[in-house]
N, C-alpha and C positions, 0 to 999 in steps of 0.2 A: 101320732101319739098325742095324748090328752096332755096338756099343762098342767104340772102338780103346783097349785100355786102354794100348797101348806111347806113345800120343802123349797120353793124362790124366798117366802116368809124368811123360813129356817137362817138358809144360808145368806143374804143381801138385808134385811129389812127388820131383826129383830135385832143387833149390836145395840148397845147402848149409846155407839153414834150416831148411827142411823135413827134413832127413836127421836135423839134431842134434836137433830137436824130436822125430821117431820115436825117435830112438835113447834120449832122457830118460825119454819115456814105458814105451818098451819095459823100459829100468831100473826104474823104478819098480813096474812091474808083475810084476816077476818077486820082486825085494824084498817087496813087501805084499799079501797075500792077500787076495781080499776072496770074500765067499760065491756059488756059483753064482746066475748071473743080474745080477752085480753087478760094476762095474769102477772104477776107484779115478777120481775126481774132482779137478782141479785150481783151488780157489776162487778163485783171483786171473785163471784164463785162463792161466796160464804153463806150459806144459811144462818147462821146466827147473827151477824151482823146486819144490824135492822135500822143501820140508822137513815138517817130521809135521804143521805148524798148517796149508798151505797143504791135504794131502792129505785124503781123506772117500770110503768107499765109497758108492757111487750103482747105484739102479737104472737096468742099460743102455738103457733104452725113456728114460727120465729124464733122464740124461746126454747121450744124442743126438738127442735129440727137439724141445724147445725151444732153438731157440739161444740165447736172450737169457737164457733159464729156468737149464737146465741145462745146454748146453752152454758153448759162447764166453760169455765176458762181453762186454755192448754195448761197442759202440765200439773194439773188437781191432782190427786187421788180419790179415788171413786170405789166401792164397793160392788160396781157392776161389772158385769163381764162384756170382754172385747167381743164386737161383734167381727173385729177381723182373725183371721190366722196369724199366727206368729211367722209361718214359714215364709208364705208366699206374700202377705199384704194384700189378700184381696178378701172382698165378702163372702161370707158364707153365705149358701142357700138355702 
């Protein structure tokens, strides 16, 4: 089955928090360079918090890869969905 990406839009990515969160990050990243292969880090989990303590260039395999690690910090709330089941705790296929 094809990827509806107009209805992922819909539901995750069009709230008005999701907008100002891309839009903080988008700032951010246009503001601070960081070296190919590398995208800027937000240590606390916060998108809009942009100040120079909170920021940290990160390898992007690193930043996106563990959630708990390097991505999200535990315990966020996220408007994306669990890639695990509820029942069992393990990954879907």
């Amino acid at each position: 089955m094809a990827r509806d990406y107009k209805a992922e839009y819909k539901k995750f990515q069009s709230s008005t928090k999701a907008k100002k969160d891309r839009a903080a990050r988008n700032r951010v990243n246009r503001k601070k360079k960081c070296p190919a292969g590398h995208e800027i880090h937000h240590k606390d989990g916060n998108p809009r918090n942009s100040s120079p303590s909170n920021l940290v260039c990160m390898k992007i395999s690193k930043n996106r890869g563990k959630r708990n690690e390097g991505g999200r910090r535990k315990g966020v709330a996220h408007n994306y969905p669990s890639r695990k089941t509820r029942s069992t705790g393990t990954r879907k296929v």
